[in-house]
N, CA, C and O atoms as a Maestro MAE file, in Angstrom:
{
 s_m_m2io_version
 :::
 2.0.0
}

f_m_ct {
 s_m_title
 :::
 protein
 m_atom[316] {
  # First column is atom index #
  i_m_mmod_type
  r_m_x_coord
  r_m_y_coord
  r_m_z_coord
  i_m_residue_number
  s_m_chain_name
  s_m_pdb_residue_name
  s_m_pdb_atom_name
  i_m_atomic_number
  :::
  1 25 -149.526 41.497 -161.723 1 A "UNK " " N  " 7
  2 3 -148.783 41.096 -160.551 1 A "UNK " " CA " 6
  3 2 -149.771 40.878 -159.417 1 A "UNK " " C  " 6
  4 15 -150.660 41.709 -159.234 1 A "UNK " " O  " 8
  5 25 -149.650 39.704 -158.574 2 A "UNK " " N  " 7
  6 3 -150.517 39.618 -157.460 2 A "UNK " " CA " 6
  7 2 -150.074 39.940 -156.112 2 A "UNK " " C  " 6
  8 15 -148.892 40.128 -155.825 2 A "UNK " " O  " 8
  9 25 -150.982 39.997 -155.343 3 A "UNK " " N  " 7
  10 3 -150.454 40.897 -153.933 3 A "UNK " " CA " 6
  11 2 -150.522 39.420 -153.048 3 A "UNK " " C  " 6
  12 15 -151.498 38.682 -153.175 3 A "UNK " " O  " 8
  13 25 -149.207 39.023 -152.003 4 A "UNK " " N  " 7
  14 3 -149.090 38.465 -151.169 4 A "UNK " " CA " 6
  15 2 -149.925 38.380 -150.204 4 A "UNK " " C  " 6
  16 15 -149.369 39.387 -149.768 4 A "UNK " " O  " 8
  17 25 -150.594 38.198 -149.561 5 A "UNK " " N  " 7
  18 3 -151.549 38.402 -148.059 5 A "UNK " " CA " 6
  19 2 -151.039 36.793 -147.365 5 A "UNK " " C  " 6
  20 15 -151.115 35.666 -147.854 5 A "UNK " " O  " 8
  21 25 -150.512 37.267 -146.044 6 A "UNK " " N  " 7
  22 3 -149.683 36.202 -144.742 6 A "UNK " " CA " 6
  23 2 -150.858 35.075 -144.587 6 A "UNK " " C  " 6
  24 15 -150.605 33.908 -144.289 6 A "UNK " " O  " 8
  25 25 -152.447 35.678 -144.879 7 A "UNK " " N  " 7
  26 3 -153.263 34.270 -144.818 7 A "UNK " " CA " 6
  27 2 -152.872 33.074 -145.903 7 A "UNK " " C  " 6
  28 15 -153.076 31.880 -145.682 7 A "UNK " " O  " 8
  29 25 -152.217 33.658 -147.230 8 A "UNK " " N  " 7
  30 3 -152.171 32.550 -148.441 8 A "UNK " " CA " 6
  31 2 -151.985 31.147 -147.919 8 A "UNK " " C  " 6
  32 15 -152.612 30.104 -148.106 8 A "UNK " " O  " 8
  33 25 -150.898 31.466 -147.189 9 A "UNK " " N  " 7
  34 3 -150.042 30.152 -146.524 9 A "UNK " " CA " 6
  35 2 -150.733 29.411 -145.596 9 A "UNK " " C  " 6
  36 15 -150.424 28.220 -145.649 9 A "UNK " " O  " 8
  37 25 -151.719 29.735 -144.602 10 A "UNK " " N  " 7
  38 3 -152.285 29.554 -143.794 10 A "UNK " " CA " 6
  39 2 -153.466 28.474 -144.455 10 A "UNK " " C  " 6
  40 15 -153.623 27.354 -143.969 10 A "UNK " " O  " 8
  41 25 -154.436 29.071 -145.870 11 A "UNK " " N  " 7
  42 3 -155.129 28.450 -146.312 11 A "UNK " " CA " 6
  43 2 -154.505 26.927 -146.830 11 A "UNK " " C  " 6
  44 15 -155.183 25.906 -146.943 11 A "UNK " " O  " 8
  45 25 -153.575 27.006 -147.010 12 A "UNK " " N  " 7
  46 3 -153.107 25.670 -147.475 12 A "UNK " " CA " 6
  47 2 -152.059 24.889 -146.751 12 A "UNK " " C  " 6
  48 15 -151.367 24.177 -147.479 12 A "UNK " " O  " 8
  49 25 -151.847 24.874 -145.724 13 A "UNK " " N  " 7
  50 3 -150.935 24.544 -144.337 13 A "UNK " " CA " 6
  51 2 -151.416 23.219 -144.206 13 A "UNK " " C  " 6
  52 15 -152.646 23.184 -144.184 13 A "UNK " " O  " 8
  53 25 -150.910 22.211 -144.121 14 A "UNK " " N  " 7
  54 3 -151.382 21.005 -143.775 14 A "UNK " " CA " 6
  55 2 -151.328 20.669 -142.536 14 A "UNK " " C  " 6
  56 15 -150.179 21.049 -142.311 14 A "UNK " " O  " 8
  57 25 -151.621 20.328 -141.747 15 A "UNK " " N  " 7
  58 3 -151.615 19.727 -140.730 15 A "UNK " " CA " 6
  59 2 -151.712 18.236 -140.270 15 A "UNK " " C  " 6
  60 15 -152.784 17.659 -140.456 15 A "UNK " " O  " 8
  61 25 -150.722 17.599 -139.709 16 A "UNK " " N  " 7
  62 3 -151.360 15.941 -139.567 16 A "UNK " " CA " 6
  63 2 -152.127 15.430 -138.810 16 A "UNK " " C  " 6
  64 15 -152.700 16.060 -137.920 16 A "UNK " " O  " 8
  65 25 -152.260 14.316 -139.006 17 A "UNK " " N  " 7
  66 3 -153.953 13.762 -138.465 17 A "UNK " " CA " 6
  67 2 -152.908 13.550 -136.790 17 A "UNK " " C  " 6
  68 15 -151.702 13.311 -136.749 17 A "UNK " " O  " 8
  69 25 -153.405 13.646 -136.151 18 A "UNK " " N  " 7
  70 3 -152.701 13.272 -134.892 18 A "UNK " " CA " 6
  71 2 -153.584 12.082 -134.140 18 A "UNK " " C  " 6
  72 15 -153.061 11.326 -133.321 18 A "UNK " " O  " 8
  73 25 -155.015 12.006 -134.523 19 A "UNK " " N  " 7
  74 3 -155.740 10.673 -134.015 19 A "UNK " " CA " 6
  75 2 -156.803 10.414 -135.621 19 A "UNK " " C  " 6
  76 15 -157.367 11.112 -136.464 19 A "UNK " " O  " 8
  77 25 -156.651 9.383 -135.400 20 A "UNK " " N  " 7
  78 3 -157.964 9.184 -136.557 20 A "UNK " " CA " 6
  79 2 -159.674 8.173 -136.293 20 A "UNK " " C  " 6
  80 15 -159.496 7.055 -135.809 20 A "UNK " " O  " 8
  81 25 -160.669 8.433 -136.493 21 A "UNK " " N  " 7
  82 3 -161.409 8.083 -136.550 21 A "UNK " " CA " 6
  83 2 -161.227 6.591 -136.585 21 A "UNK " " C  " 6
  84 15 -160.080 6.146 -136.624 21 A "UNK " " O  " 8
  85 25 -162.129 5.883 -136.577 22 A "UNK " " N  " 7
  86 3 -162.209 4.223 -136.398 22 A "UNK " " CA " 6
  87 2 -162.461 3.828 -137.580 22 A "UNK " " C  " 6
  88 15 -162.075 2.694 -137.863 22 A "UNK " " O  " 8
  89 25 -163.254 4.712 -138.737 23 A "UNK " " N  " 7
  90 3 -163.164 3.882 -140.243 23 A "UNK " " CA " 6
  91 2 -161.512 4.341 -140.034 23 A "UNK " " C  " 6
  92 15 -160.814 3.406 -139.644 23 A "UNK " " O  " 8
  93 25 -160.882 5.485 -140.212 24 A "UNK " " N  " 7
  94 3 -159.872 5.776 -140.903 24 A "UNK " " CA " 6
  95 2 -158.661 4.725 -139.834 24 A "UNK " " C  " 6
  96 15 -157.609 4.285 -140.298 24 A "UNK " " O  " 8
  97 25 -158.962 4.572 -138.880 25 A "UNK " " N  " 7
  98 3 -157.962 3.341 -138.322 25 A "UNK " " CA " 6
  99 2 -157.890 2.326 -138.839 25 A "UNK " " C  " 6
  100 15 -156.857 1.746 -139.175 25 A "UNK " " O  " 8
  101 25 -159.328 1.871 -139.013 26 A "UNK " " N  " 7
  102 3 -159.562 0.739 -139.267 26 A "UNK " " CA " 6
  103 2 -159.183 -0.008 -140.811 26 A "UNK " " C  " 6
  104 15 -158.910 -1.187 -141.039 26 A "UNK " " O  " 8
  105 25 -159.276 1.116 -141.718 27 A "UNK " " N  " 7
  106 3 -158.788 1.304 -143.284 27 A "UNK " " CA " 6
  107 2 -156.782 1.256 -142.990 27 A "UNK " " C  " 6
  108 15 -155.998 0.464 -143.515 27 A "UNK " " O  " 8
  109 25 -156.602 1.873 -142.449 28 A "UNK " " N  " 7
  110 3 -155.013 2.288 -142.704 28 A "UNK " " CA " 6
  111 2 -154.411 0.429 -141.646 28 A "UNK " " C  " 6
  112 15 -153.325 -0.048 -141.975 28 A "UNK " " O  " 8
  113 25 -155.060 -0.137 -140.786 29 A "UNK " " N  " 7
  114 3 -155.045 -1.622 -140.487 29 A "UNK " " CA " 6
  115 2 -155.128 -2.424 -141.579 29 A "UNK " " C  " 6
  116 15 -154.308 -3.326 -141.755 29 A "UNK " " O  " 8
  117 25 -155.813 -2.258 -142.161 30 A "UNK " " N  " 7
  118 3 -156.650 -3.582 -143.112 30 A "UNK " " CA " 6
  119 2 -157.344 -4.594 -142.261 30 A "UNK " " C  " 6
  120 15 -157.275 -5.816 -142.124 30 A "UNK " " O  " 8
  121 25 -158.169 -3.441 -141.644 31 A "UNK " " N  " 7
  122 3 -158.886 -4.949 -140.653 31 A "UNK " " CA " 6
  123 2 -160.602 -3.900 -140.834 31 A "UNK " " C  " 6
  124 15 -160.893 -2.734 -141.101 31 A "UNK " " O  " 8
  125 25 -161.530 -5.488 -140.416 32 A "UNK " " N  " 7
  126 3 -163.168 -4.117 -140.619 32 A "UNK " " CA " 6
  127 2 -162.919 -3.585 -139.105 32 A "UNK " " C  " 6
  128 15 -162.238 -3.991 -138.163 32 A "UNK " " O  " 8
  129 25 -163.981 -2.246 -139.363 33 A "UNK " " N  " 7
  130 3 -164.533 -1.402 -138.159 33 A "UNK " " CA " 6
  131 2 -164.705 -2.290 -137.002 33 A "UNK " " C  " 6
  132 15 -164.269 -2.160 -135.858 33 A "UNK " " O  " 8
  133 25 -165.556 -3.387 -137.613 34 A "UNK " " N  " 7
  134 3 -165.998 -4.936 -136.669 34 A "UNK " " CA " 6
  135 2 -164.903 -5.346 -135.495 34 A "UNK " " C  " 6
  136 15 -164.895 -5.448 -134.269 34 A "UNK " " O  " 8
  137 25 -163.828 -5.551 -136.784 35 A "UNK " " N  " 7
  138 3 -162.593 -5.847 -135.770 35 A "UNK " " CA " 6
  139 2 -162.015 -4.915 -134.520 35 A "UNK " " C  " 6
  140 15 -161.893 -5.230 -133.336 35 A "UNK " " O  " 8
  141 25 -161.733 -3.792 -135.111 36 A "UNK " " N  " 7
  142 3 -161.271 -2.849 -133.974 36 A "UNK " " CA " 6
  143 2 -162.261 -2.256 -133.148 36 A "UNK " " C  " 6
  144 15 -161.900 -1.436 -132.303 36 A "UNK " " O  " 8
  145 25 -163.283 -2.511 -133.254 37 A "UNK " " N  " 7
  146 3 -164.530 -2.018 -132.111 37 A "UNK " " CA " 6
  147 2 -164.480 -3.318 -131.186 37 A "UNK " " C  " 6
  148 15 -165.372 -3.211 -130.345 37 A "UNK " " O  " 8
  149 25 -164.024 -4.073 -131.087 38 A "UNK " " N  " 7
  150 3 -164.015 -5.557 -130.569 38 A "UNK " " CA " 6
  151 2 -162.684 -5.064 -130.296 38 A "UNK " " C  " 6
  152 15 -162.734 -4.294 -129.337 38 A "UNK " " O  " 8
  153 25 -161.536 -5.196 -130.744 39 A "UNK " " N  " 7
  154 3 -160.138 -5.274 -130.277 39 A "UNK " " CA " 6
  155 2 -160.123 -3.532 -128.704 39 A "UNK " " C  " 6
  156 15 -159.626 -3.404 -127.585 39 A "UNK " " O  " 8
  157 25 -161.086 -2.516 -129.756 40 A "UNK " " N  " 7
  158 3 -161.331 -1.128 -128.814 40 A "UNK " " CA " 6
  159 2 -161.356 -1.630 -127.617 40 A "UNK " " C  " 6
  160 15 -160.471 -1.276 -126.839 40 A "UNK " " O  " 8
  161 25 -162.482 -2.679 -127.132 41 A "UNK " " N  " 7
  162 3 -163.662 -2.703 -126.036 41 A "UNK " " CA " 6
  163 2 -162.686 -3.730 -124.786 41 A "UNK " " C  " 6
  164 15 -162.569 -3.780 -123.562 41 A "UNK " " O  " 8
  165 25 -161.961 -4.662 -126.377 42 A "UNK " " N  " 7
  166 3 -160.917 -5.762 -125.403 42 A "UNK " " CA " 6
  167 2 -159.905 -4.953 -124.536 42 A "UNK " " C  " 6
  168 15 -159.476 -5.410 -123.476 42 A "UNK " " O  " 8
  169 25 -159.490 -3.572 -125.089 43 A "UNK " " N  " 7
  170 3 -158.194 -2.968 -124.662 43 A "UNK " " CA " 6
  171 2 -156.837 -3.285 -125.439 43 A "UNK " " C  " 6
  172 15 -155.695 -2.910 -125.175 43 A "UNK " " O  " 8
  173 25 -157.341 -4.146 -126.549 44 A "UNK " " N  " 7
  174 3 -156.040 -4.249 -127.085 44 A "UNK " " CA " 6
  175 2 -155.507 -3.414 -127.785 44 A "UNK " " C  " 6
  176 15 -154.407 -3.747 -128.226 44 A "UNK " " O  " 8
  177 25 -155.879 -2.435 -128.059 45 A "UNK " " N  " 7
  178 3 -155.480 -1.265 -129.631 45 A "UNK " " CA " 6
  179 2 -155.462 0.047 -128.959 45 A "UNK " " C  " 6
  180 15 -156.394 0.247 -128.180 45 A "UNK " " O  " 8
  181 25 -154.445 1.129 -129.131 46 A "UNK " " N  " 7
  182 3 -154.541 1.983 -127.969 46 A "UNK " " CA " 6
  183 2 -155.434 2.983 -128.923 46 A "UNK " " C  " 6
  184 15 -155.528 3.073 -130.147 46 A "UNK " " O  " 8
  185 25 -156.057 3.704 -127.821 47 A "UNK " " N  " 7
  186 3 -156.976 4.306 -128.301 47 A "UNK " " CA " 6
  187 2 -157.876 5.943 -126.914 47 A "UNK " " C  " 6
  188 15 -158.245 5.808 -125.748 47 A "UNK " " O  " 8
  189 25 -157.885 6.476 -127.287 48 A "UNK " " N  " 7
  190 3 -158.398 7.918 -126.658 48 A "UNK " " CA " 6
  191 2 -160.380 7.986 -126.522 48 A "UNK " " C  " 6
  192 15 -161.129 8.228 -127.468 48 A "UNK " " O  " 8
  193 25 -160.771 7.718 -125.203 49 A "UNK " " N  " 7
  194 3 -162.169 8.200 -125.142 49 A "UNK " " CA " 6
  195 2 -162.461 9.683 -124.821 49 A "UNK " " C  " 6
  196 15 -162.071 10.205 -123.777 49 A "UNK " " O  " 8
  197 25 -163.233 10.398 -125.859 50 A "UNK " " N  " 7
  198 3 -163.505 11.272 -125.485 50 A "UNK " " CA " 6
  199 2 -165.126 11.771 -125.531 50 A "UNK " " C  " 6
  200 15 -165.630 12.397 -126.463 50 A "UNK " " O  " 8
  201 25 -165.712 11.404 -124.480 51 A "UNK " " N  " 7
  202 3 -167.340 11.253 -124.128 51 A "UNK " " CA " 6
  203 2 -167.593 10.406 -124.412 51 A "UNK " " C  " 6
  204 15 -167.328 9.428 -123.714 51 A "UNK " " O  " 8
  205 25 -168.384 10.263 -125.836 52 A "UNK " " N  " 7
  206 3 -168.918 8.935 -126.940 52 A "UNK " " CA " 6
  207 2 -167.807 8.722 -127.958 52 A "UNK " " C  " 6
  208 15 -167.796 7.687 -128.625 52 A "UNK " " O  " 8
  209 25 -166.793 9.735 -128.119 53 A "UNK " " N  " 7
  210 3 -166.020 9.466 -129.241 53 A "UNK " " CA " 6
  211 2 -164.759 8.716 -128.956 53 A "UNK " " C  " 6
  212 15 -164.377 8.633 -127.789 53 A "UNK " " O  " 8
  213 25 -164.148 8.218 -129.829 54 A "UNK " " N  " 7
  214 3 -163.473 7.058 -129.746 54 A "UNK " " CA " 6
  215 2 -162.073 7.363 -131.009 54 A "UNK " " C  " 6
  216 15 -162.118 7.131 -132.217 54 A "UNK " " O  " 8
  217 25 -161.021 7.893 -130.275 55 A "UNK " " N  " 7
  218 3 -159.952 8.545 -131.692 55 A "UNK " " CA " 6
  219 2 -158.543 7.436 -131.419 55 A "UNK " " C  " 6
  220 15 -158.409 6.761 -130.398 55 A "UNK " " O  " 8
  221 25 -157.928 7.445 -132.163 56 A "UNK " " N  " 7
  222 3 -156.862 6.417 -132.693 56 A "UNK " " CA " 6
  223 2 -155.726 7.133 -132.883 56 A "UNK " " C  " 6
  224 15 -155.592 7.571 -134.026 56 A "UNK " " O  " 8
  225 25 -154.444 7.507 -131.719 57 A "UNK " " N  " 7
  226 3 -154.033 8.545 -131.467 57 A "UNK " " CA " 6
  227 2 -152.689 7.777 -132.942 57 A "UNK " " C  " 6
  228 15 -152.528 6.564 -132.806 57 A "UNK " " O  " 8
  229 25 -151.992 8.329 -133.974 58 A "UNK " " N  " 7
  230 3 -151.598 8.216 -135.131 58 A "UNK " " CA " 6
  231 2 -150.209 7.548 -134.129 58 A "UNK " " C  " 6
  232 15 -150.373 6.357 -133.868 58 A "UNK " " O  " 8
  233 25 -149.106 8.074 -133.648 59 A "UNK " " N  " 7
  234 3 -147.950 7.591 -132.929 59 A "UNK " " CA " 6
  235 2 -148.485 6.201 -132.529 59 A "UNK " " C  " 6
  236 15 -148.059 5.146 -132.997 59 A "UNK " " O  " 8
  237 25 -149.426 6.313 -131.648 60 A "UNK " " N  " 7
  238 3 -149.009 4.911 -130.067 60 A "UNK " " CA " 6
  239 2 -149.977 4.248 -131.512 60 A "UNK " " C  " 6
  240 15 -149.721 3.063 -131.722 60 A "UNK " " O  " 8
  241 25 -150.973 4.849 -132.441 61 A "UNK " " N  " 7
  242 3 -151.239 3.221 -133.401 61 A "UNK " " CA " 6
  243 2 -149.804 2.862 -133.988 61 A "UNK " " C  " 6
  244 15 -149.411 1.818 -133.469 61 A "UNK " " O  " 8
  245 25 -148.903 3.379 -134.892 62 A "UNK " " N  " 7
  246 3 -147.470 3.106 -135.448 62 A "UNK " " CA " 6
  247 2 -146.590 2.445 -134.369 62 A "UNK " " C  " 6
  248 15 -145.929 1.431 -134.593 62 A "UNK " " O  " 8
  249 25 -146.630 3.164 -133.037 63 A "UNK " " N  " 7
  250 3 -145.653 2.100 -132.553 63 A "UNK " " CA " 6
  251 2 -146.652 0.615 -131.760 63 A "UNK " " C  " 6
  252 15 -145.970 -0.409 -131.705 63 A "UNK " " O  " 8
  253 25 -147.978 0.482 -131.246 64 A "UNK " " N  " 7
  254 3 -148.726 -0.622 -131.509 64 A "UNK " " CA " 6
  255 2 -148.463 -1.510 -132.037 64 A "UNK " " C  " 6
  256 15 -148.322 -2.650 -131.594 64 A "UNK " " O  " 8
  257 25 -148.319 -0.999 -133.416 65 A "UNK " " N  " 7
  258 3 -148.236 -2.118 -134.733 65 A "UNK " " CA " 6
  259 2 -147.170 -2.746 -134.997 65 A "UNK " " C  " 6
  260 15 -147.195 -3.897 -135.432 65 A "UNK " " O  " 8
  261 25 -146.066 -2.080 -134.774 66 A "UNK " " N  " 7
  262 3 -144.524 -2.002 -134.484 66 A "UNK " " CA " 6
  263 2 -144.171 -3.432 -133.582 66 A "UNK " " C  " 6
  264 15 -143.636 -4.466 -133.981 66 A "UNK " " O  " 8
  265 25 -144.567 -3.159 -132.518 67 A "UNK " " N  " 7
  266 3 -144.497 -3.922 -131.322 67 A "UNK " " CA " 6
  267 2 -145.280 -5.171 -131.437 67 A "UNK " " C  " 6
  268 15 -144.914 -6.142 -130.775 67 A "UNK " " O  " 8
  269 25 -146.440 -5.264 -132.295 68 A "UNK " " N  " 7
  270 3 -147.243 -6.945 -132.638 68 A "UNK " " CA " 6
  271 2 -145.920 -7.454 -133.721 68 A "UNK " " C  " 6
  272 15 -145.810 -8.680 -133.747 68 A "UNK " " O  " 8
  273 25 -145.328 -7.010 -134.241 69 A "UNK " " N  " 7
  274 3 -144.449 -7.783 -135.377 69 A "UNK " " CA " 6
  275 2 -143.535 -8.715 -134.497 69 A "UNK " " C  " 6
  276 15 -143.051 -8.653 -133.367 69 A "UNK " " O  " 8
  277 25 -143.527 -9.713 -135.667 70 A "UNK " " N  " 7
  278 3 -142.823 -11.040 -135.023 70 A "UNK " " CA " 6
  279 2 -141.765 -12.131 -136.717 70 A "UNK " " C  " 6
  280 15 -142.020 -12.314 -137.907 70 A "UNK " " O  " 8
  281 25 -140.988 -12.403 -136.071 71 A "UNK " " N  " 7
  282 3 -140.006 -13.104 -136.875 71 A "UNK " " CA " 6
  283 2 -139.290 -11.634 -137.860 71 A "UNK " " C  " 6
  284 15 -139.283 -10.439 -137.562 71 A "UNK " " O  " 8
  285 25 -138.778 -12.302 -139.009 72 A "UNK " " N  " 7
  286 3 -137.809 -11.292 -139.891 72 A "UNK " " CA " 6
  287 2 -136.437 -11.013 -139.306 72 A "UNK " " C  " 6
  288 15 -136.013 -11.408 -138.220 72 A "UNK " " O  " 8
  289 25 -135.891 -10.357 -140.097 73 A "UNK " " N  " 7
  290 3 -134.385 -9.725 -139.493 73 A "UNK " " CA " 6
  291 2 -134.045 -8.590 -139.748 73 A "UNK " " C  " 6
  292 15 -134.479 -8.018 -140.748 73 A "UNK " " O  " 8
  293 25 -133.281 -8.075 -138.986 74 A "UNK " " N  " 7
  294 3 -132.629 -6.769 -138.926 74 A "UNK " " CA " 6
  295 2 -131.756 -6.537 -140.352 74 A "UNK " " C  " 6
  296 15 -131.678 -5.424 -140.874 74 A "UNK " " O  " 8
  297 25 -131.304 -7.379 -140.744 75 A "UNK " " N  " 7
  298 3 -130.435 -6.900 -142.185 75 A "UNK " " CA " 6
  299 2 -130.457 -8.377 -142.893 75 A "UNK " " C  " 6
  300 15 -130.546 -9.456 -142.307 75 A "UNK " " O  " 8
  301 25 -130.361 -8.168 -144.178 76 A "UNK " " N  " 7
  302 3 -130.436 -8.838 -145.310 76 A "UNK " " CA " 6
  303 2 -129.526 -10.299 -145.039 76 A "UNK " " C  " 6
  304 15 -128.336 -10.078 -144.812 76 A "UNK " " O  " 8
  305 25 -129.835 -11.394 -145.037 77 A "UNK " " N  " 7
  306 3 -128.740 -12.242 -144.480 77 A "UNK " " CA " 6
  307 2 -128.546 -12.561 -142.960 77 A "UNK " " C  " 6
  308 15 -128.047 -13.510 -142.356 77 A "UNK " " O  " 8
  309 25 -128.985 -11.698 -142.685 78 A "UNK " " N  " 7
  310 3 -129.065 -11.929 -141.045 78 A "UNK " " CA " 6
  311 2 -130.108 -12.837 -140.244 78 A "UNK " " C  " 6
  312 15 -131.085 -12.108 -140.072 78 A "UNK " " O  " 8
  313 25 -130.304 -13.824 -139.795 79 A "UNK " " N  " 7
  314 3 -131.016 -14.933 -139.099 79 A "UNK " " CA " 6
  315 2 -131.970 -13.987 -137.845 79 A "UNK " " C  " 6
  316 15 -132.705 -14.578 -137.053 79 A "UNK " " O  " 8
  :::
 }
 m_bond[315] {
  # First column is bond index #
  i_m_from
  i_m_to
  i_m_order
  :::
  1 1 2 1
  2 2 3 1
  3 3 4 2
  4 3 5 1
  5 5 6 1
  6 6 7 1
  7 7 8 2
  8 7 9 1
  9 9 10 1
  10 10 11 1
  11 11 12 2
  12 11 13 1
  13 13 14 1
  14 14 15 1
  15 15 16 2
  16 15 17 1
  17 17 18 1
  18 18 19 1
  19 19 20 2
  20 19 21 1
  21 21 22 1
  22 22 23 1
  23 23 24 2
  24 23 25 1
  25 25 26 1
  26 26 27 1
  27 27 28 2
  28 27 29 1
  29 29 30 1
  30 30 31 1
  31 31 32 2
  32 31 33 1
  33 33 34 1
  34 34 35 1
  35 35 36 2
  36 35 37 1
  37 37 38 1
  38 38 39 1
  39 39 40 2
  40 39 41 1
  41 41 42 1
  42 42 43 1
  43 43 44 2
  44 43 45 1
  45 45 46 1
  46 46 47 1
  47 47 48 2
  48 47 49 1
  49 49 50 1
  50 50 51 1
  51 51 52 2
  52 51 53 1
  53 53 54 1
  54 54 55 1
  55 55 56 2
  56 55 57 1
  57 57 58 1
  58 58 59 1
  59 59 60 2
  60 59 61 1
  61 61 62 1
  62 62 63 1
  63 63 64 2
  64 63 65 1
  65 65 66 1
  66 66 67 1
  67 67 68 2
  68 67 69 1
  69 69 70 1
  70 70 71 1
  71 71 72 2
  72 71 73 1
  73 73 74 1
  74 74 75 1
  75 75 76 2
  76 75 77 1
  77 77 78 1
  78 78 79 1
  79 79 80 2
  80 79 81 1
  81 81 82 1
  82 82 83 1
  83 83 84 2
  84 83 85 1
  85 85 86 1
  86 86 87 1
  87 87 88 2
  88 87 89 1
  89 89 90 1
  90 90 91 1
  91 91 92 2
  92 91 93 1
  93 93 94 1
  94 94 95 1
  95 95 96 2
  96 95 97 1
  97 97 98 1
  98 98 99 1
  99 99 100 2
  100 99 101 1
  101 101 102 1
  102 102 103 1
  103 103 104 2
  104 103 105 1
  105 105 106 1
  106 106 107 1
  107 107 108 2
  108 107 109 1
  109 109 110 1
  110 110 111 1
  111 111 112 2
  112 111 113 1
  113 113 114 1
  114 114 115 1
  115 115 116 2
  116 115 117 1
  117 117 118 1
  118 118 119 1
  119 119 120 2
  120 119 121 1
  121 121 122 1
  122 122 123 1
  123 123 124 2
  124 123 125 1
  125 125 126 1
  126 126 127 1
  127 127 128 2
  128 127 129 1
  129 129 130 1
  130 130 131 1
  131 131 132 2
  132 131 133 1
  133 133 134 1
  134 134 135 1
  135 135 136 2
  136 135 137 1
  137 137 138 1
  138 138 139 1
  139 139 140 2
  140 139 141 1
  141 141 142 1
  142 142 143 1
  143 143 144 2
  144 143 145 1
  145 145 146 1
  146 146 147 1
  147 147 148 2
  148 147 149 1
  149 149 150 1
  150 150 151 1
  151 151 152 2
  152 151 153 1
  153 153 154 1
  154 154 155 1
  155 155 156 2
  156 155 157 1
  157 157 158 1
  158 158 159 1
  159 159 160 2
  160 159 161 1
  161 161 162 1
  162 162 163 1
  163 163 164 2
  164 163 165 1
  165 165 166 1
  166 166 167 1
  167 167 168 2
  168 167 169 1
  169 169 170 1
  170 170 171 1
  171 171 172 2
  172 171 173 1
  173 173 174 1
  174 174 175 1
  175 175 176 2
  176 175 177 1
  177 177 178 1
  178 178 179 1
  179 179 180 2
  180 179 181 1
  181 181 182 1
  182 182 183 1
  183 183 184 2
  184 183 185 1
  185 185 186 1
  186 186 187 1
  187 187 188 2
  188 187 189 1
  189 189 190 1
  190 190 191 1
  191 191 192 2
  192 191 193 1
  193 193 194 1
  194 194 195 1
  195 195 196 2
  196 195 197 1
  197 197 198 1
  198 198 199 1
  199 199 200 2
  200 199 201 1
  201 201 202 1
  202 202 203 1
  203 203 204 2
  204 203 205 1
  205 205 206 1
  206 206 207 1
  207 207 208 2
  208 207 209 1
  209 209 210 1
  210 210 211 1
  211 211 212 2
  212 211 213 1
  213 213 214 1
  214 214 215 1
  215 215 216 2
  216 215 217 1
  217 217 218 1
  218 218 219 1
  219 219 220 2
  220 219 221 1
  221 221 222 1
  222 222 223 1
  223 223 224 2
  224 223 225 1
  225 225 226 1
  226 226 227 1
  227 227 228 2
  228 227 229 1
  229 229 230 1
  230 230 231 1
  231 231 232 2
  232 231 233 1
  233 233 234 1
  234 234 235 1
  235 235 236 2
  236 235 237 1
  237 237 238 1
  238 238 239 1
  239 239 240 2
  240 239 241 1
  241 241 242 1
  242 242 243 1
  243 243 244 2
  244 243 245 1
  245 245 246 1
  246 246 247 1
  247 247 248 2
  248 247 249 1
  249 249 250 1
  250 250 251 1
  251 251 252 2
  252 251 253 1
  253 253 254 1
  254 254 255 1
  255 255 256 2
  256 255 257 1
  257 257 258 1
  258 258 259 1
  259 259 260 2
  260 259 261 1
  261 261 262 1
  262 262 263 1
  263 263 264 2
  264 263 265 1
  265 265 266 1
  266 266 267 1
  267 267 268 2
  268 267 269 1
  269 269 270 1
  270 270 271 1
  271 271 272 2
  272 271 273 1
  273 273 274 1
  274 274 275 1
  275 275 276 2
  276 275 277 1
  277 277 278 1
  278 278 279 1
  279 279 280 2
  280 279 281 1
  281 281 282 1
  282 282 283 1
  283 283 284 2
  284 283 285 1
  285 285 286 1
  286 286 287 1
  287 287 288 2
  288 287 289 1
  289 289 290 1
  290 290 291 1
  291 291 292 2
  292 291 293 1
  293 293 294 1
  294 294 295 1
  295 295 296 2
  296 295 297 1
  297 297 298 1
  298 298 299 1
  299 299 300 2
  300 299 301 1
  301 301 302 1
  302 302 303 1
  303 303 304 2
  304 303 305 1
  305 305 306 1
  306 306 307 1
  307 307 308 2
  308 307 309 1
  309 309 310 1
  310 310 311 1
  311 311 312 2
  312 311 313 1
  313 313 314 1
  314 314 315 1
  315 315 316 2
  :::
 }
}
């Protein structure tokens, strides 16, 4: 029989990314690093400076991306 200890849970707790790095932005886009260091600098892509570092806050990228979409419809059949 094994003994419980309150850390078990702790070691394996996930946590979500709440900003991501510029490869990992740039991967979950499908666009290169190239692109979003250029789109970074334009102001177009929202994004967090912190000193030299440069994070990709996970929300304002989803709704970002959200907000560039154009044409389609709301339901199947619908114009």
């Amino acid at each position: 029989m094994s003994s419980y200890s309150p850390t078990d849970d702790a070691d394996t707790l996930e946590v979500p990314a709440l900003a991501m790095t510029q490869a990992q932005a740039a991967e979950a886009l499908a666009i290169s690093e190239r692109t979003l260091r250029t789109w970074t600098r334009q102001g177009r892509v929202p994004h967090v400076q912190m000193g030299r570092m440069v994070r990709y806050p996970t929300d304002r990228l989803l709704a970002w991306l959200e907000a560039q979409t154009k044409g389609g419809t709301d339901a199947i059949g619908t114009p």
